[in-house]
C-alpha positions in Angstrom: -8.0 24.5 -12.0 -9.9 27.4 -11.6 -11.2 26.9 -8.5 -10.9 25.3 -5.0 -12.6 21.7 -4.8 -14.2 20.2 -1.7 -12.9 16.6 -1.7 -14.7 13.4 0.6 -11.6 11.3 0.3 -12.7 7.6 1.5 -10.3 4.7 3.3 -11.7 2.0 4.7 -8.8 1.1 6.8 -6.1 4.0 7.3 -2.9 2.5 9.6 -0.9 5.3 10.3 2.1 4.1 10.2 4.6 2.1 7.6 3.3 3.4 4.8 -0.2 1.8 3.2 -3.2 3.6 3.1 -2.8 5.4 5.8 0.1 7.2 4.3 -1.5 7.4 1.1 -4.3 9.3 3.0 -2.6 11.3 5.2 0.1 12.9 2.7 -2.3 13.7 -0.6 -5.0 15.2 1.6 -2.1 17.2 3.2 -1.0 18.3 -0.5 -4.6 18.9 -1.8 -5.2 21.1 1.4 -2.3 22.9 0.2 -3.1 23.3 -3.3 -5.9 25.3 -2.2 -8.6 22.3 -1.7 -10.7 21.5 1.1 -10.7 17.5 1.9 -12.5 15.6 4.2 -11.4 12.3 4.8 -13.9 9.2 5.9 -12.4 6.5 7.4 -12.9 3.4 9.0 -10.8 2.1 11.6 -7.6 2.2 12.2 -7.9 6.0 12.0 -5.2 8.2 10.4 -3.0 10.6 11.8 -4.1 13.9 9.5 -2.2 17.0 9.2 -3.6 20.4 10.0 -6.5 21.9 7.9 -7.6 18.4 7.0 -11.4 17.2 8.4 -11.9 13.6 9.7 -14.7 12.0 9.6 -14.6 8.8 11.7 -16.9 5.9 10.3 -16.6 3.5 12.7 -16.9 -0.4 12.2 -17.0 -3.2 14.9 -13.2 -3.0 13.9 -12.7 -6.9 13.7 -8.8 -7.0 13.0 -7.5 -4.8 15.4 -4.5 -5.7 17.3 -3.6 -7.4 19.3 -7.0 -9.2 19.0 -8.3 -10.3 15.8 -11.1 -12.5 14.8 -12.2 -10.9 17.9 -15.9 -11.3 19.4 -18.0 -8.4 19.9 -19.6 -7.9 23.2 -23.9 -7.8 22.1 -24.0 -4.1 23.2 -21.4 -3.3 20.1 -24.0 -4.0 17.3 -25.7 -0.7 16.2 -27.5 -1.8 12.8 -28.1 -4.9 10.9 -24.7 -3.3 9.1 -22.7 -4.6 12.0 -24.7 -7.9 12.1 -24.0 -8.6 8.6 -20.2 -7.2 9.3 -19.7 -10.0 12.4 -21.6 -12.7 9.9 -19.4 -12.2 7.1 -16.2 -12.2 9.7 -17.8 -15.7 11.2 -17.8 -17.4 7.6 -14.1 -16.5 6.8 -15.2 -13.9 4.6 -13.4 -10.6 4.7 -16.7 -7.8 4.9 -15.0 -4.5 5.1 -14.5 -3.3 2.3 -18.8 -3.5 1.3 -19.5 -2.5 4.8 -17.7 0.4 4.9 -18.7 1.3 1.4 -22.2 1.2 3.0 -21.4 2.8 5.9 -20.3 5.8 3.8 -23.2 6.0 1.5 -25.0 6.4 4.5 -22.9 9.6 5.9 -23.5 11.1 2.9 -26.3 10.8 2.3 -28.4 14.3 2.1 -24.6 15.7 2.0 -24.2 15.5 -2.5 -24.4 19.5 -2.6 -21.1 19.6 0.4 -18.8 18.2 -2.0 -17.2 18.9 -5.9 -16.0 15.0 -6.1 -16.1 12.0 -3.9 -12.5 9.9 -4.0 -12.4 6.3 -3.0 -8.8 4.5 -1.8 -9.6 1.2 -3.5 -12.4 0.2 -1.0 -14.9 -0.6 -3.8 -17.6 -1.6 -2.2 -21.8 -1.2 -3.5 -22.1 1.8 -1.4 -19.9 3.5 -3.7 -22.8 3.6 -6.7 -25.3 4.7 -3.9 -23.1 7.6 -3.6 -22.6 8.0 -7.3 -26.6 8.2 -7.8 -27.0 11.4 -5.7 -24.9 12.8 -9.0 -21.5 13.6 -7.2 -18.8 12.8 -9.8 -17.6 9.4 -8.0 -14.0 8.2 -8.4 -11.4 5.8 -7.5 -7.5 4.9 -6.7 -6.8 1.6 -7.6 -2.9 0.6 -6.1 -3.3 -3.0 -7.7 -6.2 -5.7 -8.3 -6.3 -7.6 -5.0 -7.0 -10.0 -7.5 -3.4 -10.7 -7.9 -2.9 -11.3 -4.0 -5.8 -13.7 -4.0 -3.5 -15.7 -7.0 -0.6 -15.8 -5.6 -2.0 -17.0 -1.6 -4.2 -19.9 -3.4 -0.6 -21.0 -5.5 0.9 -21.1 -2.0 -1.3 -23.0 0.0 -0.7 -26.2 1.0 -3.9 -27.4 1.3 -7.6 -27.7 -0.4 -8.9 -26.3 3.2 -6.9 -23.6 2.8 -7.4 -22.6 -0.6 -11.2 -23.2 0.2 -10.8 -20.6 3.1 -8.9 -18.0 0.7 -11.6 -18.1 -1.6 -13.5 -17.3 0.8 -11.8 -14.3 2.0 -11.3 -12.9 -0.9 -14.8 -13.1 -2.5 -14.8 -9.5 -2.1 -12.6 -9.0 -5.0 -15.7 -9.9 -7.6 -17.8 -7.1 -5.9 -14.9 -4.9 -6.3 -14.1 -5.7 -10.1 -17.9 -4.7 -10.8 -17.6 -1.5 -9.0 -14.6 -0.3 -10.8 -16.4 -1.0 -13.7 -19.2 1.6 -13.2 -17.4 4.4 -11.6 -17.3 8.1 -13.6 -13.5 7.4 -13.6 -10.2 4.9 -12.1 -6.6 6.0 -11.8 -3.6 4.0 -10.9 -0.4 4.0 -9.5 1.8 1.9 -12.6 1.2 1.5 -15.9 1.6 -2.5 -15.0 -1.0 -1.7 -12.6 -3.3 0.0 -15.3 -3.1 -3.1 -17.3 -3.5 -5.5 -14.2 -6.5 -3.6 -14.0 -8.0 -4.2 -17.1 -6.9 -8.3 -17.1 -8.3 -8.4 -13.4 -11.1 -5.7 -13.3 -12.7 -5.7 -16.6 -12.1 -2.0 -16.8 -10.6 -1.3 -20.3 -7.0 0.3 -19.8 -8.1 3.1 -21.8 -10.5 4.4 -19.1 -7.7 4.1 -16.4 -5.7 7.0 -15.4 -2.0 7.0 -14.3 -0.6 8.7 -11.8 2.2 7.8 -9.6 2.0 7.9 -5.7 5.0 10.3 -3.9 7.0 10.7 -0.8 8.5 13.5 1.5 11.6 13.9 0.2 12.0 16.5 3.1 11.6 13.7 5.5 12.6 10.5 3.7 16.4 12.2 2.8 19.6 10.6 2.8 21.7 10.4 5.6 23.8 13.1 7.5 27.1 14.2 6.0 29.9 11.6 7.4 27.2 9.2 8.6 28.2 5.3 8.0 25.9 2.6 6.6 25.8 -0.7 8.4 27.4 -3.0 6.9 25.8 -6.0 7.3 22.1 -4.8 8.0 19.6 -5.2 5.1 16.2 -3.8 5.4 13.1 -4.7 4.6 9.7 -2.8 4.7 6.3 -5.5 4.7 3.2 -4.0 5.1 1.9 -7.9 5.8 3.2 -11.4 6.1 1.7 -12.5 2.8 3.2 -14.7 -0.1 2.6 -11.5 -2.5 5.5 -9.3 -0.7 8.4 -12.5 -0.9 9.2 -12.6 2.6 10.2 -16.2 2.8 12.2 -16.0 -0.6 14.3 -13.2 1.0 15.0 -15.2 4.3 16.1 -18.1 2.5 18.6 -15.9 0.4 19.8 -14.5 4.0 20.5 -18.0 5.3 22.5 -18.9 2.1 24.7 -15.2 2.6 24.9 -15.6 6.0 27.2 -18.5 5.2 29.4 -16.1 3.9 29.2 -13.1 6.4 27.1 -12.2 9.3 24.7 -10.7 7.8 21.0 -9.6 9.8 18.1 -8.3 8.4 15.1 -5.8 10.1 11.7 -6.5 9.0 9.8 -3.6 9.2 6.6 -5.5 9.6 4.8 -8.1 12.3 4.9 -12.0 11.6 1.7 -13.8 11.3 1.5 -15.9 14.6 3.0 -19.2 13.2 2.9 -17.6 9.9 5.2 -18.5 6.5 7.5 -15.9 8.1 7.9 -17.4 11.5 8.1 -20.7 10.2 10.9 -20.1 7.9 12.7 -18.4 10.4 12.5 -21.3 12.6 13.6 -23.7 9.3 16.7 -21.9 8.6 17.8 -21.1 12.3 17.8 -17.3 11.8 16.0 -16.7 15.1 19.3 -14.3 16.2 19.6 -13.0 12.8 16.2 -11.6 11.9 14.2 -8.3 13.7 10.5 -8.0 13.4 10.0 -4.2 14.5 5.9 -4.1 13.8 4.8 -0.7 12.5 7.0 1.8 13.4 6.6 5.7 13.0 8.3 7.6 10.3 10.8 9.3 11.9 12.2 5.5 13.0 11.4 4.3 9.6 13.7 7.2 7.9 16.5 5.4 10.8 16.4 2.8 9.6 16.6 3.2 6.0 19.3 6.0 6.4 21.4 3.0 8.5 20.5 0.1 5.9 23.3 -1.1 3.5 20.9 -2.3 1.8 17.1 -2.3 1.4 15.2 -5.5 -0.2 11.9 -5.3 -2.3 11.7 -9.2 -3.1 7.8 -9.0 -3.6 6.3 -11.1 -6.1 4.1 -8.4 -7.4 3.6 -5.0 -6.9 1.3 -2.1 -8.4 4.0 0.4 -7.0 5.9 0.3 -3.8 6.2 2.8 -2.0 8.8 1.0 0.3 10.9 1.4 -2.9 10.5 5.1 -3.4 11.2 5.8 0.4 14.0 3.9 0.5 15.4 5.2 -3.0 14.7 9.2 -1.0 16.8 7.6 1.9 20.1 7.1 -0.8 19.1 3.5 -0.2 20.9 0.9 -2.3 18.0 -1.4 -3.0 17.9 -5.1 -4.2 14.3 -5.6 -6.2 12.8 -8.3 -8.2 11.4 -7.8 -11.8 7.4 -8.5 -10.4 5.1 -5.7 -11.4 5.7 -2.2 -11.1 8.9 -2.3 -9.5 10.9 -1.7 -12.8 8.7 0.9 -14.1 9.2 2.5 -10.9 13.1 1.7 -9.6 14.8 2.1 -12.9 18.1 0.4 -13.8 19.7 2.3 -12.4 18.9 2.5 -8.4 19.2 -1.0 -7.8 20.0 -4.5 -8.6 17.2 -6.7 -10.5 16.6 -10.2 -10.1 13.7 -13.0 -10.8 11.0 -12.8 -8.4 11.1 -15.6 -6.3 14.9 -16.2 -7.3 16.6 -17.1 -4.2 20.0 -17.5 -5.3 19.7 -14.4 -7.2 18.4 -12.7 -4.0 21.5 -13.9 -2.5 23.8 -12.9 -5.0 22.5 -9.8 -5.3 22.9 -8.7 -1.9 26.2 -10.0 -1.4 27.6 -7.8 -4.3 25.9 -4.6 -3.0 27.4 -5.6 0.8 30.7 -6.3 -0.7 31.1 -3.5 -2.5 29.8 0.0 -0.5 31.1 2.3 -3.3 28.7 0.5 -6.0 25.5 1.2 -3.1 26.7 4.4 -3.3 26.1 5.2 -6.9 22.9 3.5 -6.5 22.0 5.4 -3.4 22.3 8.7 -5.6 20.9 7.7 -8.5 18.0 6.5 -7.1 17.3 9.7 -5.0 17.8 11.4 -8.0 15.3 9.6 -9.8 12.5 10.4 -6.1 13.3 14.0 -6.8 12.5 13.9 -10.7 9.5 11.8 -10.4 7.8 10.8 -6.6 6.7 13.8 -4.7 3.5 14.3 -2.7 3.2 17.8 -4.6 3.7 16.3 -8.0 0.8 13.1 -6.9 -1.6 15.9 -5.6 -1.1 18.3 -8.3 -1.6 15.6 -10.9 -4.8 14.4 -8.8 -6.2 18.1 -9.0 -6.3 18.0 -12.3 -7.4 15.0 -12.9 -10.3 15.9 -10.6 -10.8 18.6 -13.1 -10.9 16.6 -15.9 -13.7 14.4 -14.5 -15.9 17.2 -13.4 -15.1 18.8 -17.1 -16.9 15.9 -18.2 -19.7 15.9 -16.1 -20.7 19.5 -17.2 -19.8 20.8 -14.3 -17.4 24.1 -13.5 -13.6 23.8 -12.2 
């Protein structure tokens, strides 16, 4: 790279903490800014928390979801532009409008602005506004995690109803806007090569024009812990950035109950419950009410706690593009207990943690009780899978890999880097 680039890096939504977007945001425009680059991030509420030498730009929605009122109602002085109109609208037919009204939103911010930046970078919001942006002639580009496609699948196989299926279709009838998108864009990376091909199945975007490259962590902050520190023994750990069938939440709960008949096990949800939710519910089902933690988001220096203290750490997702969970807890020396869905074997290896079906309970169960039974085997996979966080998953490597890749996109265009 033979220069420095000036980066608009776009989130819709950017939570600050456990992980998500927000992370995602916060720690590769830290490492571009590093590298030399100049980024600006636009973001939609929640805001990030940005490191210094990073620009926010604040795009501001009527911010629908926010805790601890959702599905709110917006007071008539709120509405700004037929934008928010159609934002509230959407909201008020069960659809889920954020993602194309912030894509709008942020054509319209830069608008007159093509000449203030190299390449504009979009965190999977993939919304119309996106080829507004890309028809000023500023090379436009995209991360893709995973198709939300795949969530949509797996919520309508779970419902119990036709109302509720008919809702989820609802909601997710942004995904088509999205798959057409990601089909124009000058270029797409990924996190997972599973994800890459997800993306093609889902997306219509031939694998071929998808790029790969791996998100990171801190591994100065996410580190195993202190010399002579003890694991709990019975605490497993479990990091859920929503209560959604997708991330295997109740399948994990049930395999609790069944070791818990075995040894007092208890496990910390790092994560909020969906007010009566599948989470709550099953909790209530299997009398685990003493037994299970909901801590909501939490910052990272509690996060890297709690992983540090975990004998265990769970992934028992039924899909994933990546986890990042995964890679923090594998930095932490984290034993970990995954499922074979999506990325996770690309990512954890065979050698950081135990493997079972996705949505295998008994295997769930069995798994965990051999890595609580035996704390010298989670020790082996503790170091191996740091190991493997300092070989592969850093922040530098993701934003180092993302520069060039930057490069390689303007190269194309015609245009100097």
């Amino acid at each position: 790279m033979g220069r420095s680039l000036r980066i608009a890096l776009l989130s819709y939504r950017s939570r600050p903490h456990s992980g998500g977007q927000g992370g995602y945001v916060r720690a590769l425009s830290r490492e571009l800014t590093a590298l030399g680059h100049r980024v600006e991030v636009l973001s939609g509420q929640p805001y990030p928390e940005l490191d210094g030498g990073v620009a926010l730009t604040r795009v501001p929605s009527l911010d629908l979801y926010r805790e601890p009122d959702p599905f709110r109602t917006p007071r008539v002085s709120e509405f700004r532009d037929w934008i928010d109109v159609a934002e509230w609208a959407a909201m008020c037919t069960a659809a889920f409008p954020e993602p194309l009204t912030f894509g709008l939103r942020a054509a319209r911010v830069l608008a007159g602005r093509a000449g203030d930046f190299d390449v504009v970078h979009d965190n999977q919001s993939l919304g119309y506004g996106l080829l507004r942006i890309a028809a000023t002639g500023v090379p436009t580009v995209a991360t893709v995690h995973h198709p939300v496609a795949v969530d949509r699948d797996l919520e309508l196989a779970a419902a119990a109803s036709a109302r509720r299926r008919l809702t989820l279709r609802r909601w997710y009838a942004f995904t088509r806007m999205q798959a057409r998108v990601v089909r124009r864009l000058d270029a797409v990376a990924t996190v997972s090569e599973s994800s890459r091909r997800d993306i093609e199945r889902y997306m219509g975007r031939p694998a071929a024009r998808v790029d790969v490259i791996p998100v990171g962590i801190d591994a100065g902050v996410f580190t195993p812990p202190p010399e002579g520190a003890v694991r709990d023994r019975d605490s497993v750990v479990v990091v859920t950035s929503a209560d959604v069938a997708l991330k295997g939440l109740v399948p994990l709960l049930e395999a609790l109950a069944k070791v818990r008949t075995e040894r007092p096990a208890r496990l910390t949800v790092i994560g909020a419950p969906r007010p009566g939710g599948p989470a709550e519910r099953a909790v209530d089902r299997l009398g685990l009410a003493g037994a299970v933690r909901f801590t909501g988001p939490v910052p990272e220096d509690e996060l890297v706690g709690l992983l540090q203290r975990a004998a265990v750490v769970a992934v028992p997702s039924l899909y994933e593009g990546f986890s990042l969970p995964a890679v923090e807890a594998m930095a932490c020396a984290a034993p970990l207990v995954t499922t074979d869905a999506g990325a996770l074997p690309e990512v954890v290896g065979g050698d950081a943690g135990l493997r079972v079906r996705a949505g295998d309970v008994d295997g769930l169960a069995a798994a965990l009780r051999q890595v609580l039974d035996d704390p010298g085997r989670g020790e082996r996979l503790g170091r191996a899978g740091r190991q493997r966080v300092l070989d592969r998953y850093t922040w530098r490597t993701t934003a180092e890999r993302t520069a060039a890749w930057y490069g390689e996109v303007l190269g194309r265009a015609g245009r100097p880097c």
